[in-house]
N, CA and C of each residue as an Amber inpcrd file, in Angstrom:
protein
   606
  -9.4250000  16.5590000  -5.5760000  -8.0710000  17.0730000  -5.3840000
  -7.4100000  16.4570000  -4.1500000  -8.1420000  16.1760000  -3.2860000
  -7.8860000  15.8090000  -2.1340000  -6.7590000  14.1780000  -1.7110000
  -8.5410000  13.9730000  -2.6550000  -7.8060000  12.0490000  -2.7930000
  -6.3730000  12.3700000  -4.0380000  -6.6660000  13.1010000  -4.7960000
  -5.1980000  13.2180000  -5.5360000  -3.9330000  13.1590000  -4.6300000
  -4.1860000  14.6320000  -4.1450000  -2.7000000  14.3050000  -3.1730000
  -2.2310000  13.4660000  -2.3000000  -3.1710000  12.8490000  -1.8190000
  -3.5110000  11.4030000  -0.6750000  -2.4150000  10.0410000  -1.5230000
  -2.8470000  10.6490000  -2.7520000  -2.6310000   9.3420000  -3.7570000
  -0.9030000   9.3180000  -3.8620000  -0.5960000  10.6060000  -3.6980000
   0.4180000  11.2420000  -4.4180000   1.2590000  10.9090000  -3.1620000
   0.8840000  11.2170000  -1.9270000   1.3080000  10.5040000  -0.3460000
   1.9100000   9.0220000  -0.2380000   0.6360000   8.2180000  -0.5980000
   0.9230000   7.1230000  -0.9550000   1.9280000   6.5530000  -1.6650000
   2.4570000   6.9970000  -2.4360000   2.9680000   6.6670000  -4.0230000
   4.6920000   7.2830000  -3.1720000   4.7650000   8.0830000  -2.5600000
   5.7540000   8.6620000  -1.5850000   6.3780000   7.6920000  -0.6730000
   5.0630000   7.4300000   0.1890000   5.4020000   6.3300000   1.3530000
   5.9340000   4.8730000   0.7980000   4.8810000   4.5940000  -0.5450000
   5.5470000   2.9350000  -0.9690000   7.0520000   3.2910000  -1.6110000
   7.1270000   4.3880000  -2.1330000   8.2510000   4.3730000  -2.6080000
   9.6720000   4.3250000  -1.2910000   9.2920000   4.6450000  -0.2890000
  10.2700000   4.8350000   0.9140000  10.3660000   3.5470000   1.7000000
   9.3280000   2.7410000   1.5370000   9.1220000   1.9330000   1.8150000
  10.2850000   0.5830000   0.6880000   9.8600000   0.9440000  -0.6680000
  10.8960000   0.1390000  -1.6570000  12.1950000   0.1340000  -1.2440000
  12.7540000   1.3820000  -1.1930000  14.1680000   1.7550000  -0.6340000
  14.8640000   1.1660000   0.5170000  13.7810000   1.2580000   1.1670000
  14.2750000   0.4040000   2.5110000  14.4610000  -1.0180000   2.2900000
  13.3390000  -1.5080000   1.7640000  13.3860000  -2.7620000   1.4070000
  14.7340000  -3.2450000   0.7770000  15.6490000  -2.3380000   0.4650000
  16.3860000  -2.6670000  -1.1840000  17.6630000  -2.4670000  -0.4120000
  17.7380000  -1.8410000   0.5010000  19.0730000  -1.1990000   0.9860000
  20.1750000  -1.8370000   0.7950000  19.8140000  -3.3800000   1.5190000
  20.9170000  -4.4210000   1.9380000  20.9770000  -5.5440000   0.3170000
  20.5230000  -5.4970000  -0.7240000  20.4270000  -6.1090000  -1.7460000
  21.6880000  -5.8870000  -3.3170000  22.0630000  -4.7180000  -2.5030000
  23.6670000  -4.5750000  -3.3490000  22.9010000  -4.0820000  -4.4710000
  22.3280000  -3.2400000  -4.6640000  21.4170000  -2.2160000  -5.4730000
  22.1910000  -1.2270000  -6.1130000  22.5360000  -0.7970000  -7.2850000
  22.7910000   0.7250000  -7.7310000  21.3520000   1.5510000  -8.0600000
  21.6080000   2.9890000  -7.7930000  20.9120000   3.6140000  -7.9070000
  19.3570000   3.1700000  -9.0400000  19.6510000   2.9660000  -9.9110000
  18.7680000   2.1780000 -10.8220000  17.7160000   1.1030000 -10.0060000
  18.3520000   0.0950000  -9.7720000  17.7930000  -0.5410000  -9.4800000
  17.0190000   0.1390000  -8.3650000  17.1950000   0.3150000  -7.1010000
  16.7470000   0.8680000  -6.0550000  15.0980000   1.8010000  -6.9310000
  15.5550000   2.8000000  -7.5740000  14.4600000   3.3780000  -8.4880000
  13.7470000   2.4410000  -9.2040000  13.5840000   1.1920000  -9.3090000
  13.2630000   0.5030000 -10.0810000  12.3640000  -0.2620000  -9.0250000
  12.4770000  -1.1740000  -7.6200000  12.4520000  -1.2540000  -6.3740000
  11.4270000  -0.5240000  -6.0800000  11.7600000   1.0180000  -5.8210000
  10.5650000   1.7840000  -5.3030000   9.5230000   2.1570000  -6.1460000
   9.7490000   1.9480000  -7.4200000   8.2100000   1.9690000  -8.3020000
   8.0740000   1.2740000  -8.4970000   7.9100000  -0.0190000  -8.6270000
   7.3110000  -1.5200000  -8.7310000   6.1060000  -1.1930000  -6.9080000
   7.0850000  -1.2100000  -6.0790000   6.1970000  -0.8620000  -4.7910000
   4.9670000  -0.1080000  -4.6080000   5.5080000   1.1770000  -5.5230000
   4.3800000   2.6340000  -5.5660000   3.3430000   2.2270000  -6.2750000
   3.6340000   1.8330000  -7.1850000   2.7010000   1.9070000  -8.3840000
   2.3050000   0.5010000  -9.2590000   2.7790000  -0.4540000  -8.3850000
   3.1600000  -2.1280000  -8.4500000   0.7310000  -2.3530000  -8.4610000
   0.6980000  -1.9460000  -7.4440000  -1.0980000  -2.4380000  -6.9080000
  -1.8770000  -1.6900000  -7.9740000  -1.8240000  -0.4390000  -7.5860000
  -2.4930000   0.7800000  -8.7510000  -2.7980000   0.2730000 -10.0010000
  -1.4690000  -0.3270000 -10.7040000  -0.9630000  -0.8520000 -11.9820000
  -2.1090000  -1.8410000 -12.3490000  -1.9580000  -3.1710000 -11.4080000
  -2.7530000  -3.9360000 -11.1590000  -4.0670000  -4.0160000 -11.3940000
  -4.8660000  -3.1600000 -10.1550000  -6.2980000  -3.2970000 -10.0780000
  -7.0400000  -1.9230000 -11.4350000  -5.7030000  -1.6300000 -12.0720000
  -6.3760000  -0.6950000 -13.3620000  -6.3200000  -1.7080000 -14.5440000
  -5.3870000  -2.8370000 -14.6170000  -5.7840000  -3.7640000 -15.6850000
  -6.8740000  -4.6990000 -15.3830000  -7.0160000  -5.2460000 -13.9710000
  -8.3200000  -5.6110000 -13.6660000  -9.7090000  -5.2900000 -14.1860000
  -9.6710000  -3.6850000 -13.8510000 -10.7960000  -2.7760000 -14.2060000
 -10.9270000  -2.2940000 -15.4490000  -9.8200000  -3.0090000 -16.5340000
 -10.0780000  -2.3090000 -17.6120000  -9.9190000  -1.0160000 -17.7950000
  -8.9080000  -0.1730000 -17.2220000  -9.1900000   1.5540000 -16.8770000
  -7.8780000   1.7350000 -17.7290000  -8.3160000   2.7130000 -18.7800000
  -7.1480000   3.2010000 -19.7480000  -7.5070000   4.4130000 -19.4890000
  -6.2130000   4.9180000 -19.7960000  -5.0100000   4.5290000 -19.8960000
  -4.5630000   4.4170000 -18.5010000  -3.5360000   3.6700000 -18.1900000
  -3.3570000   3.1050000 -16.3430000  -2.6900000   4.7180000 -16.1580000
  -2.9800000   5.0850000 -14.7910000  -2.9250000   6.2880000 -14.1510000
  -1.5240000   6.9290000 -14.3480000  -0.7510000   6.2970000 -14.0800000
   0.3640000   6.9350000 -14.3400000   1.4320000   7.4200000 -15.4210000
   0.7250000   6.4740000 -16.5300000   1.1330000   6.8760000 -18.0490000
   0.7130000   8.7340000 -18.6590000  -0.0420000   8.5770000 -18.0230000
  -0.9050000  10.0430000 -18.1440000  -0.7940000  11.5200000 -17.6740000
   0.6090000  10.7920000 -16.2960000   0.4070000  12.1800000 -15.0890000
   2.1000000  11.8420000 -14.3960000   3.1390000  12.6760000 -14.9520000
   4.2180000  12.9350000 -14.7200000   4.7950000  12.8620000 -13.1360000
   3.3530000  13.3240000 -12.5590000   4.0410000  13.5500000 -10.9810000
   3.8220000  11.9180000 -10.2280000   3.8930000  10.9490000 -11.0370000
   3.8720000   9.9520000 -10.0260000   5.3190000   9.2890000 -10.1760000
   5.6710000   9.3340000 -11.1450000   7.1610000   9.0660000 -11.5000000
   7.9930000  10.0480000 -10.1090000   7.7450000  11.4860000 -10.6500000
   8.3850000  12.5230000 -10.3050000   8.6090000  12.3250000  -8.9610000
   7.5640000  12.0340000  -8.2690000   7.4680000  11.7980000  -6.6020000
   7.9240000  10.3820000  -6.4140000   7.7570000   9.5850000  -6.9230000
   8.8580000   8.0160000  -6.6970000  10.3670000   8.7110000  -6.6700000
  10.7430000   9.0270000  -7.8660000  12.3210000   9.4350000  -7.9750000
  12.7710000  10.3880000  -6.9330000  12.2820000  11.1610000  -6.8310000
  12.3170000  12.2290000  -6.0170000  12.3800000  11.4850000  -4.1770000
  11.2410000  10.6160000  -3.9540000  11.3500000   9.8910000  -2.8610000
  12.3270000   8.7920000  -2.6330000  12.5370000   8.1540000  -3.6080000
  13.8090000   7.2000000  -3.7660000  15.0600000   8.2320000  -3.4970000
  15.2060000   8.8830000  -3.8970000  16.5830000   9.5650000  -3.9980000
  16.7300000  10.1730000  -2.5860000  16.2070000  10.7820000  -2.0540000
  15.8740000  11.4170000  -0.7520000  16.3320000  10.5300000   0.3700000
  15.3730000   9.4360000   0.2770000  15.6750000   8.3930000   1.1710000
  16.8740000   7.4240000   1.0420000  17.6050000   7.3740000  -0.1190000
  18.9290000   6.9790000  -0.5390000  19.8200000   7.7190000   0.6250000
  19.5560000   9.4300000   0.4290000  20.5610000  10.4310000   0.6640000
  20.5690000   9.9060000   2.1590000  19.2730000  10.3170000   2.5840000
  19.1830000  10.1120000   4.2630000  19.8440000   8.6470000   4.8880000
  19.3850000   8.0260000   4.1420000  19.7040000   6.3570000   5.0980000
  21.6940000   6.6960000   4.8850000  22.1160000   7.0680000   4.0130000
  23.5220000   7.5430000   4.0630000  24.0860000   7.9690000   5.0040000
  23.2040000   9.3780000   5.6760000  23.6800000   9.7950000   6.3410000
  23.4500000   8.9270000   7.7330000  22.2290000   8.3630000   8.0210000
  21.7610000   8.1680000   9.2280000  20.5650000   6.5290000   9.2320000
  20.8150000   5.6020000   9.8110000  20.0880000   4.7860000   9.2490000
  18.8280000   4.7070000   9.9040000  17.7160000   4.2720000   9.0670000
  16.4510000   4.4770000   9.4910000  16.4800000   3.5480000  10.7920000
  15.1490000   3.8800000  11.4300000  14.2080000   3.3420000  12.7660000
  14.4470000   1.6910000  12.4240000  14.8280000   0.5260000  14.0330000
  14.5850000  -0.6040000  12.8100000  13.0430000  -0.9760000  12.4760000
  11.8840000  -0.1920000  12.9630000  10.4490000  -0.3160000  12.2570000
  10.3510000   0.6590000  10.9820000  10.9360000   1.4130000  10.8220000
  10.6180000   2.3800000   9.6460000  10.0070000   1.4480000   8.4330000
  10.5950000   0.9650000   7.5720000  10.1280000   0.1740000   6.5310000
   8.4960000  -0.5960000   6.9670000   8.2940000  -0.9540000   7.9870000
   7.1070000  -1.8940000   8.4520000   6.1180000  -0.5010000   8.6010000
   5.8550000   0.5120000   9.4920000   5.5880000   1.0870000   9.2650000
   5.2730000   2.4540000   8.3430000   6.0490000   2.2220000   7.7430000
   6.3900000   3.1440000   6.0330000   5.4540000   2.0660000   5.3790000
   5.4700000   0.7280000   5.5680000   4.4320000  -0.3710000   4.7120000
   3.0140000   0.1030000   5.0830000   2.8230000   0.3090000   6.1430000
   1.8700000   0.1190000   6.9360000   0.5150000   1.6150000   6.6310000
   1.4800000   2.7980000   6.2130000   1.1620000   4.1880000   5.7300000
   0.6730000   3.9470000   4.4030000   1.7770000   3.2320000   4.0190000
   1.0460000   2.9380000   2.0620000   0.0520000   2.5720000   2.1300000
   0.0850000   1.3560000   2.7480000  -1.1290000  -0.2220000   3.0440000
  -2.3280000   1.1730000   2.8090000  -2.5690000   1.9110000   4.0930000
  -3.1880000   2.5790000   4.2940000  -4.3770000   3.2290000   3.2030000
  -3.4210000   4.4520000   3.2550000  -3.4190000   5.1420000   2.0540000
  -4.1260000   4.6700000   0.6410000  -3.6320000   3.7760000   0.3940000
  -3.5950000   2.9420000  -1.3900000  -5.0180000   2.1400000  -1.1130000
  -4.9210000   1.6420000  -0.2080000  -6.2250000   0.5690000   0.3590000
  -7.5700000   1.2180000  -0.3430000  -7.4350000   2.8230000   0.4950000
  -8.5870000   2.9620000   0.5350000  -9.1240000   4.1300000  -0.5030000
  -7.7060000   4.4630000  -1.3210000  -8.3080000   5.5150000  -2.6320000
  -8.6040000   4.0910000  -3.4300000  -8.0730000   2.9990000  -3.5450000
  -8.0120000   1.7030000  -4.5790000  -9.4930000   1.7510000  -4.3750000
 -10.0600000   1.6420000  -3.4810000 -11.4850000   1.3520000  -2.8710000
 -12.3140000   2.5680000  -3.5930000 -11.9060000   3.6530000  -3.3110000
 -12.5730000   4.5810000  -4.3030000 -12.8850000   4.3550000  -5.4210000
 -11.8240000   4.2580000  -6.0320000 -11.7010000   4.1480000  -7.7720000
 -12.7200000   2.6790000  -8.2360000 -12.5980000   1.6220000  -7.6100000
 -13.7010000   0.5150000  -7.7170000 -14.9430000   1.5360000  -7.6330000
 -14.6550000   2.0490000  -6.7540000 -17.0320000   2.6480000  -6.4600000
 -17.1230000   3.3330000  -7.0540000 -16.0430000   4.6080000  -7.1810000
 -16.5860000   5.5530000  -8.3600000 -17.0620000   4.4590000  -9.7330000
 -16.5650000   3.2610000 -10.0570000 -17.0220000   2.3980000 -11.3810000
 -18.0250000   2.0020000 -11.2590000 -18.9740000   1.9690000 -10.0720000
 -19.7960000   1.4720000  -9.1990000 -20.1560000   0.2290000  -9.6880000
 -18.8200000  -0.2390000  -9.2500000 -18.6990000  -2.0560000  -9.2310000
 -19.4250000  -2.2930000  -7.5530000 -19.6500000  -3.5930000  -7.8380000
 -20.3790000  -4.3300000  -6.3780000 -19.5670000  -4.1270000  -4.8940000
 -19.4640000  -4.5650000  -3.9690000 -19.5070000  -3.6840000  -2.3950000
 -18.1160000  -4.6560000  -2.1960000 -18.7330000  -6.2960000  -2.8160000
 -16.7700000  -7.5040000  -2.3100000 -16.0580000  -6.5990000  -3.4600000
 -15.9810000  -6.0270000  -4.8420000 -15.2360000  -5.8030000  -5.4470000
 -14.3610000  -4.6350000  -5.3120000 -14.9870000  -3.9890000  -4.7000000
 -14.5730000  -2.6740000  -4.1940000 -13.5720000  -3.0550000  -2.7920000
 -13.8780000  -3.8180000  -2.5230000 -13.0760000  -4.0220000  -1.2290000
 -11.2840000  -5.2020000  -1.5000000 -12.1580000  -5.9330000  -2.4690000
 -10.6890000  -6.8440000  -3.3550000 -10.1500000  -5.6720000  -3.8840000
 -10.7300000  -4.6300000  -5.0410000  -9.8910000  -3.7260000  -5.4670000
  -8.7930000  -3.1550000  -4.7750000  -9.3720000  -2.4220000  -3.5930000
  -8.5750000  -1.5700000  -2.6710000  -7.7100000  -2.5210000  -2.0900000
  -7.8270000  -3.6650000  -1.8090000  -6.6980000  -4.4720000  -1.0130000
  -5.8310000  -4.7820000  -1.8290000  -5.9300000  -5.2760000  -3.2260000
  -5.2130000  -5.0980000  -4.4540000  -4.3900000  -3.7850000  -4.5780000
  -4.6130000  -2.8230000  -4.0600000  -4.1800000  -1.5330000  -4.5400000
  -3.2030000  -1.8110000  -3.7080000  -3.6120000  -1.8230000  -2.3400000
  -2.5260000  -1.4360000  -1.1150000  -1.8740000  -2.5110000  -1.1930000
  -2.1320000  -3.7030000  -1.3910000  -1.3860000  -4.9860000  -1.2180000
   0.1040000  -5.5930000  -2.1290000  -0.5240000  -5.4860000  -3.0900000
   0.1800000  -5.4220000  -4.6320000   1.5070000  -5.4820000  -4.3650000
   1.7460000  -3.9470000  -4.4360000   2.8470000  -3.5340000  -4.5340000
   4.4010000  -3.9100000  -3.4990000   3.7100000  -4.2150000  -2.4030000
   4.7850000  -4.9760000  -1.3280000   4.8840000  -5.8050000  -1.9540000
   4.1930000  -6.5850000  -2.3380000   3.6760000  -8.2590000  -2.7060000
   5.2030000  -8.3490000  -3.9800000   5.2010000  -6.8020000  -4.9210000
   6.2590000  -7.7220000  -5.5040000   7.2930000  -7.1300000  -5.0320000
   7.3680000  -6.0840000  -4.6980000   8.4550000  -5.2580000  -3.8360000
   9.1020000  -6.5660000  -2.7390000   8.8990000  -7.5440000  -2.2970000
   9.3400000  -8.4910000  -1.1900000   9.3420000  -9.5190000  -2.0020000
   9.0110000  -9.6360000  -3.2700000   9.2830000 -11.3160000  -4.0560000
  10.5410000 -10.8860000  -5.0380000  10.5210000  -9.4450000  -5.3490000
  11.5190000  -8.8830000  -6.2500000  13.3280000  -8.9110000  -5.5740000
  13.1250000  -8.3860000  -3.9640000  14.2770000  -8.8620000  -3.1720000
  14.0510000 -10.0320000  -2.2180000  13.7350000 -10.8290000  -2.6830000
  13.8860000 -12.3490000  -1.8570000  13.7580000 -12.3600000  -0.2390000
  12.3990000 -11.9000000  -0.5500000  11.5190000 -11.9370000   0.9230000
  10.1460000 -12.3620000   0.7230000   9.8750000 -13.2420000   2.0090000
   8.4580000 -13.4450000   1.8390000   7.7630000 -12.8790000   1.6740000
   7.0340000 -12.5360000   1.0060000   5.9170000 -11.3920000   1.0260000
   5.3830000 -11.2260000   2.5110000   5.3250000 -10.1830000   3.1740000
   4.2320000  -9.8750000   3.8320000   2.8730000 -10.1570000   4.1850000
   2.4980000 -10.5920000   3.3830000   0.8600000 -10.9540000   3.2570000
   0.8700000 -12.7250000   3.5440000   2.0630000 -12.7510000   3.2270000
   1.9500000 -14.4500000   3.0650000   3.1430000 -15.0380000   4.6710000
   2.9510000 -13.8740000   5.1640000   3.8880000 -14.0530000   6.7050000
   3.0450000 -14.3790000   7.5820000   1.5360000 -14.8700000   8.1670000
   0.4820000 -14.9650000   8.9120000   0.1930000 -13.6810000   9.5650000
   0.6700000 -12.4410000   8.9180000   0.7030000 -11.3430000   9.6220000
  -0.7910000 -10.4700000   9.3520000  -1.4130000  -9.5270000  10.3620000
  -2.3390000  -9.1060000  10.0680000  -2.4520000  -7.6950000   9.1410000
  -2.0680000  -8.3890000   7.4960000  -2.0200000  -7.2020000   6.4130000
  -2.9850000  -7.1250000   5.3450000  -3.4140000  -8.1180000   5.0050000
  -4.3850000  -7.9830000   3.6920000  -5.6890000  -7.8210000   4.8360000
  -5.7190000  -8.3600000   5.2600000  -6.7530000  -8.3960000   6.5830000
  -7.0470000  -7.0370000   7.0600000  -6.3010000  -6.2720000   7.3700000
  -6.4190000  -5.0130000   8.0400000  -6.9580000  -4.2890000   6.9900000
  -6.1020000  -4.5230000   5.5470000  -7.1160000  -3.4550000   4.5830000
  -8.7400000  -3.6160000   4.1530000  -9.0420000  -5.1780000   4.5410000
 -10.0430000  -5.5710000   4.1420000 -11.4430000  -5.2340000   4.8780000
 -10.4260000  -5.1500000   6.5660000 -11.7720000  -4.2570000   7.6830000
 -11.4470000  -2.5690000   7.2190000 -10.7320000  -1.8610000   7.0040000
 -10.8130000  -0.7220000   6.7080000 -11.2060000  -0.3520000   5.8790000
 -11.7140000  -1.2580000   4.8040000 -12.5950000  -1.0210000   3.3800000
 -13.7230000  -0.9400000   3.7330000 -13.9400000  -2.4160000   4.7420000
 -15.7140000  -2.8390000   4.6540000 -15.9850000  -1.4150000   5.7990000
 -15.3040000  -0.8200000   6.5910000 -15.8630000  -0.0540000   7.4610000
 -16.2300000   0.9750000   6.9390000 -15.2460000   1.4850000   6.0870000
 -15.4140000   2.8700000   5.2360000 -16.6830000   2.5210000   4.2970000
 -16.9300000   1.3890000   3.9380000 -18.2530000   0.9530000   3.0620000
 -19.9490000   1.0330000   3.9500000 -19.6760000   0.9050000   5.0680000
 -20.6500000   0.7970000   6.3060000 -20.7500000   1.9100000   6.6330000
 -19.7740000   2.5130000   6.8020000 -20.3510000   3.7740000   7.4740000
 -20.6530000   4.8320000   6.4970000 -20.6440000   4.7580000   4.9190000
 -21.0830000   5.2200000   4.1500000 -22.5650000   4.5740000   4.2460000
 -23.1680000   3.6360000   4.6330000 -24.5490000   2.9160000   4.0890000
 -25.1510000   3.7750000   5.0390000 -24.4050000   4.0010000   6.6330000
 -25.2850000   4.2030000   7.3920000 -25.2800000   5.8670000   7.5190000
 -24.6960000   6.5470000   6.1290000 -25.2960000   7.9470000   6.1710000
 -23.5980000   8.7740000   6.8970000 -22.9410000   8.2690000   6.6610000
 -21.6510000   9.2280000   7.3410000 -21.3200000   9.7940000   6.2970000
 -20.3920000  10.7770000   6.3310000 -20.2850000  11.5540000   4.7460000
 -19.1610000  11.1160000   4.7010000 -18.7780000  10.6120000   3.1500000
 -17.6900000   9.7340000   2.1940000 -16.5320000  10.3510000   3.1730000
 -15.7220000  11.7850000   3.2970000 -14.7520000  11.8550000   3.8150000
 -14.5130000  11.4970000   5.1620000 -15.3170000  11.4560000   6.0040000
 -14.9600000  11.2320000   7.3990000 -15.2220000   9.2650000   7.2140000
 -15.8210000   8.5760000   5.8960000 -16.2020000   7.8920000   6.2310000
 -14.7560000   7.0980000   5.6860000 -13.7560000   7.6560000   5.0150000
 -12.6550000   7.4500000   4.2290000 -11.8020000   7.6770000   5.2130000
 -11.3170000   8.7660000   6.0910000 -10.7500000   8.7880000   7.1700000
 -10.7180000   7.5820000   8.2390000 -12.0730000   7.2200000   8.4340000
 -11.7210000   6.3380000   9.3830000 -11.7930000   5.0340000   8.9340000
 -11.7230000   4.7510000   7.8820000 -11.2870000   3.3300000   7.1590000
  -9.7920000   3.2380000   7.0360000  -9.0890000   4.4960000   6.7510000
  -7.7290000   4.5020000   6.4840000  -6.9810000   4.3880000   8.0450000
  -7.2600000   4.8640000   8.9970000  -6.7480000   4.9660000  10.4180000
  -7.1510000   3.6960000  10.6660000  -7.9690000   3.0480000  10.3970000
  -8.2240000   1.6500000  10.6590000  -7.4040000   0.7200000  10.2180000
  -6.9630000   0.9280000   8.9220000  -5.8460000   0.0740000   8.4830000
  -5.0630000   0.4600000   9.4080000  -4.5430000   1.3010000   9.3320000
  -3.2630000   1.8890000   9.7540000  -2.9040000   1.1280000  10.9720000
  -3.6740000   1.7490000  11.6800000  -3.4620000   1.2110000  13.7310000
  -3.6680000  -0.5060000  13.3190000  -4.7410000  -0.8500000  12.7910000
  -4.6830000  -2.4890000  12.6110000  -3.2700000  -2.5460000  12.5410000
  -2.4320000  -2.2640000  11.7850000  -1.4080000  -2.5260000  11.2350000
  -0.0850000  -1.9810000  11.9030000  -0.4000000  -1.1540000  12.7520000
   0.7850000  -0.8570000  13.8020000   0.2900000  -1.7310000  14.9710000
  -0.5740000  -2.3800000  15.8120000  -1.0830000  -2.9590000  16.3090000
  -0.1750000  -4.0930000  16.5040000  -0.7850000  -4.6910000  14.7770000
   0.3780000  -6.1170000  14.5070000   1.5420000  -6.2310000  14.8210000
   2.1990000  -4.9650000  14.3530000   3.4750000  -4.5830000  14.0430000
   4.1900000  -4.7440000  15.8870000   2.9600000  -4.0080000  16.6590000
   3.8360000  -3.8550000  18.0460000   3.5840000  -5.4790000  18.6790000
   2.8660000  -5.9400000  19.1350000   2.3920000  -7.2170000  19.5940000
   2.6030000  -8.5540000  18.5000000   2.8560000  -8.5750000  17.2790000
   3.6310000  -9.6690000  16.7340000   1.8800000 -10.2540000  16.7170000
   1.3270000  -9.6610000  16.5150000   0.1450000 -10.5300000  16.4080000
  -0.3140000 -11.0160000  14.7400000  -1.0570000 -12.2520000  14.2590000
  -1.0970000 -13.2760000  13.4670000  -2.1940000 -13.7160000  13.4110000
  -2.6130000 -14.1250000  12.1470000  -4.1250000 -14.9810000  12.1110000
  -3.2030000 -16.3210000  12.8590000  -4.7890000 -17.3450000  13.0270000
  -4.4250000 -18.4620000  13.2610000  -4.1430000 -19.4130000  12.0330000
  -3.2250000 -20.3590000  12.1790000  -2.9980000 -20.9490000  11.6610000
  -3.7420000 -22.5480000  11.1170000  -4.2140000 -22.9910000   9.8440000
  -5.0200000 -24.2240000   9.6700000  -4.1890000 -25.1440000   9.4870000
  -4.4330000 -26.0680000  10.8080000  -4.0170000 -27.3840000  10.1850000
  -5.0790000 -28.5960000  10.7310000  -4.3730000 -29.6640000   9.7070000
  -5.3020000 -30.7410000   9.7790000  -4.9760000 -31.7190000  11.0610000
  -5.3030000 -32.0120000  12.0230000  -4.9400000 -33.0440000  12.7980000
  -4.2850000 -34.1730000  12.2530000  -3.3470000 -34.7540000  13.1400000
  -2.6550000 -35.5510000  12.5320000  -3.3400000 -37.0980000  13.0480000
């Protein structure tokens, strides 16, 4: 129940996250709703055709729609009245990232697929959905900015995977995989920090 509502969080945050994204793109309402569920439910979507998992989660269960629309519309109303933080959206990314990373990571182990797959899954989950949410309004993706994002979900997987080996119990061991993304990812966000870059000598 837990990870349900977590999920249901998630699916909230990417959707607030879409909106923002969409603001300045000359959007009608539609679209914008269209925007924030590609975002929400863009990764989820994904790593359930990967996995072969029918029927994909949200065909099945009303409240993920319900909570996109519901979050799209909300955050429509508000940015109206008052315009968001200029980090809100990065950090609204950064909550999903979170979040999605590491139930995605679940749903791999509950299949009890192998330890890298579980960890591609969950980064798939959290990743995804920006990925087209920022190619859908003509932005680089995120992931593909040298920024520290697929990266951050990928130590907050393997940690939550470790500290399960070494006997921590699944929830505290899920907690601190998700705060791990997270701060990784506000971290970046404050200091502009970046992998390094490969190049070949000239």
């Amino acid at each position: 129940m837990i990870l349900y509502i977590l999920d249901l969080v998630g699916v909230a945050v990417f959707a607030i996250s879409g909106v923002l994204a969409a603001r300045d793109r000359g959007l009608d309402l539609l679209g914008i709703s269209v925007i924030a569920a590609i975002t929400a439910i863009g990764g989820g979507t994904l790593r359930d055709l990967l996995l072969d998992r029918y029927p994909i989660f949200w065909l099945t269960d009303i409240w993920y729609l319900t909570v996109i629309t519901g979050s799209a519309l909300l955050t429509v109303a508000y940015t109206r009245v008052r315009p968001p933080p200029g980090k809100a959206l990065l950090v609204a990314d950064a909550m999903g990232l979170a979040l999605f990373a590491l139930s995605g990571a679940q749903v791999a182990e509950a299949a009890q697929y192998p330890a890298i797959i579980v960890v591609l899954m969950g980064t798939i989950t959290g990743a995804a959905g920006g990925v087209l949410r920022d190619i859908i309004t003509a932005q680089v993706p995120l992931i593909l900015r040298r920024d520290i994002y697929a990266t951050a979900a990928i130590v907050g997987i393997t940690l939550y995977l470790l500290l399960q080996l070494f006997g921590i119990q699944r929830p505290i061991a899920f907690g601190a995989g998700m705060a791990t993304v997270f701060i990784l990812r506000l971290i970046a966000i404050r200091w502009s920090l970046q992998l390094p870059v490969f190049r070949v000598p000239e």
